[in-house]
C-alpha angles and dihedrals in degrees: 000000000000116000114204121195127204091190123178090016125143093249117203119239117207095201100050097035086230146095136253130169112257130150122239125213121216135193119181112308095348145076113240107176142014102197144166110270096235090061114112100246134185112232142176097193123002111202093203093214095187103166109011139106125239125197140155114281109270117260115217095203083200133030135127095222119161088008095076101030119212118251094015129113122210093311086068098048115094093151096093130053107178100183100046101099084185097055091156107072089056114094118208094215071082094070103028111118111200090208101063106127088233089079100059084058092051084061103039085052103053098259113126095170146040137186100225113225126191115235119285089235088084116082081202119033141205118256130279139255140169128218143184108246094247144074156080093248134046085220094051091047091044114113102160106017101188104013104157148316131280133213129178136197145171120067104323092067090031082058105035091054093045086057111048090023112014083238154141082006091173148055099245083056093051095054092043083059096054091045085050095050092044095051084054092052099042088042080055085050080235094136107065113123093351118137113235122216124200122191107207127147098170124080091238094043089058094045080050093049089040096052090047098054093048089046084057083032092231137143125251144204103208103212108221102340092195094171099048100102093065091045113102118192140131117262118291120242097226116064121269147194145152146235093211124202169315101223090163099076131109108270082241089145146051097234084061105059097101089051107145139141090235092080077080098061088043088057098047096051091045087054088232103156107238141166128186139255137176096199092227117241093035088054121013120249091228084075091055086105096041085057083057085047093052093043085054089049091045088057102263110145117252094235093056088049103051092042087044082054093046125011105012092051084040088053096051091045086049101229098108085118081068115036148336105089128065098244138130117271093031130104115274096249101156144141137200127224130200097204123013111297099237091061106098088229090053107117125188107242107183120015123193130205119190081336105300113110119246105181145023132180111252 
């Protein structure tokens, strides 16, 4: 058994939002001990991290990594099936391909796991499932397999199924598809205990989505939410929260033009739980920690942000068992940082995944 020490780092602390310098401990693929620097350790291999910064790896709570694949055209797209009317039964660990490019710049950014989303052009989408961001399998980078189901509404559906099936061409159509998908899977008894994820940018997009979770009275995980911020109602009754972002992305669409950072610090006065997502490829994974950075400049808290990055994305995605805080008994996904990671010139310098190092800075 190898024992691996980050000793003298600046080590993040969940509860405080802040960092001390503390030394942790790894075997194998866990961390074993999270311990004052001055203490007399055994060590295989010490890893002196002066200066630096160590967090949990960075969790993208929606990406489509793997599943687009960069630099490829259709050939490399496995997120949408247009003709499927039972798309939830699919599971997009069956398209996900471990060599995409893509990956080698997770690592190299800081980011060890991703909620895999199928793509937004499907009203009903496949299920869920979250990964770490290496690996030569699909099965040996799965942390949740089938984690929940994903819809999707406003113009890229609405576009997408005009065009392959000249329906549903509205908005009304689109929502009647998503109550119909939802009675067949509560008849099946399929939805206990299943997130739901709703992809919605518009105003109107996130009060249908809303209505509909509290009809099944379900909650719900609104995905960007772009448009939350000019919406004004009273709380829901069923329990919400949002994957917000990206709001690094080009103003292509209608649906975007109220695009702005400040949606962060919205959600954060109005005590909506959120996390953050680039929805790579809309977005590249490589700007998961500039979303943390905008939410900083929009007046988000640094403690909200980093936990929004790590354990609180790791909490929603139900794998803090796993990973996202720096704690024994949970896999060594960590990253070093060689600024604070919230400063825009802050790279990640060494990333470890269960442990074994993935990447390094030349």
């Amino acid at each position: 058994m190898v024992i691996t020490a980050i000793k003298n780092a600046h080590v993040f602390n969940h509860d405080i939002g802040g960092f001390s310098k503390q030394t942790v401990l790894i075997e194998d693929e866990k961390i074993t001990a999270v311990l004052s620097p001055f203490e007399n350790i055994p060590e295989d291999h010490l890893i002196d991290a002066a200066g630096f910064y160590l967090t949990p790896g960075f969790i993208d709570t929606c990406s489509q990594i793997g599943l687009k694949e960069i630099g490829i055209r259709w050939e490399g797209n496995d997120g949408y099936e247009p003709n499927e009317e039972q798309n939830s039964e699919l599971q997009v660990i069956d398209g996900i391909y471990p060599f995409d490019n893509a990956f080698k710049d997770a690592a190299a950014s800081g980011v060890t796991a991703a909620h895999i989303v199928s793509a937004p052009e499907s009203v009903v989408g496949a299920k869920t499932a979250v990964i770490h961001t290496y690996g030569k399998t699909v099965d040996e980078m799965i942390l949740h397999k089938h984690l929940g189901i994903s819809f999707s509404m406003g113009d890229i559906p609405k576009h997408a199924y005009w065009e392959k099936t000249k329906s549903p061409l509205t908005r009304m159509g689109i929502a009647q598809k998503i109550r119909t998908a939802l009675k067949q899977l509560q008849h099946a008894n399929k939805l206990k205990g299943i997130p739901i994820f709703i992809r919605s940018h518009r105003a109107d997009d996130i009060a249908t989505a809303v209505r509909i979770a509290e009809e099944f009275k379900l909650p719900i995980s609104l995905i960007h939410a772009t448009e939350y911020p000019v919406v004004t109602r009273s709380p829901v009754d069923q329990p919400l929260s949002v994957i917000a972002g990206p709001c690094f992305q080009p103003i292509e669409r209608g649906e975007l033009q109220h695009l702005d950072p400040t949606l962060y610090s919205v959600l954060f006065e109005q005590g909506v739980p959120f996390t953050f997502a680039t929805d790579h490829p809309v977005s590249s994974v490589t700007h998961l920690q500039l979303e943390g950075a905008l939410a900083l400049k929009a007046g988000v808290p640094e403690k909200i942000i980093l936990n929004g990055l790590t354990r609180d994305a790791a909490k929603l995605l139900r794998i803090d068992q796993q990973t996202g805080s720096i704690q024994q008994g949970l896999f060594a996904d960590l990253v070093l940082w060689n600024k604070h990671p919230l400063e825009l010139t802050a790279r990640a310098v060494r990333t470890f995944i269960k442990g074994k190092e993935v990447y390094r800075e030349e």
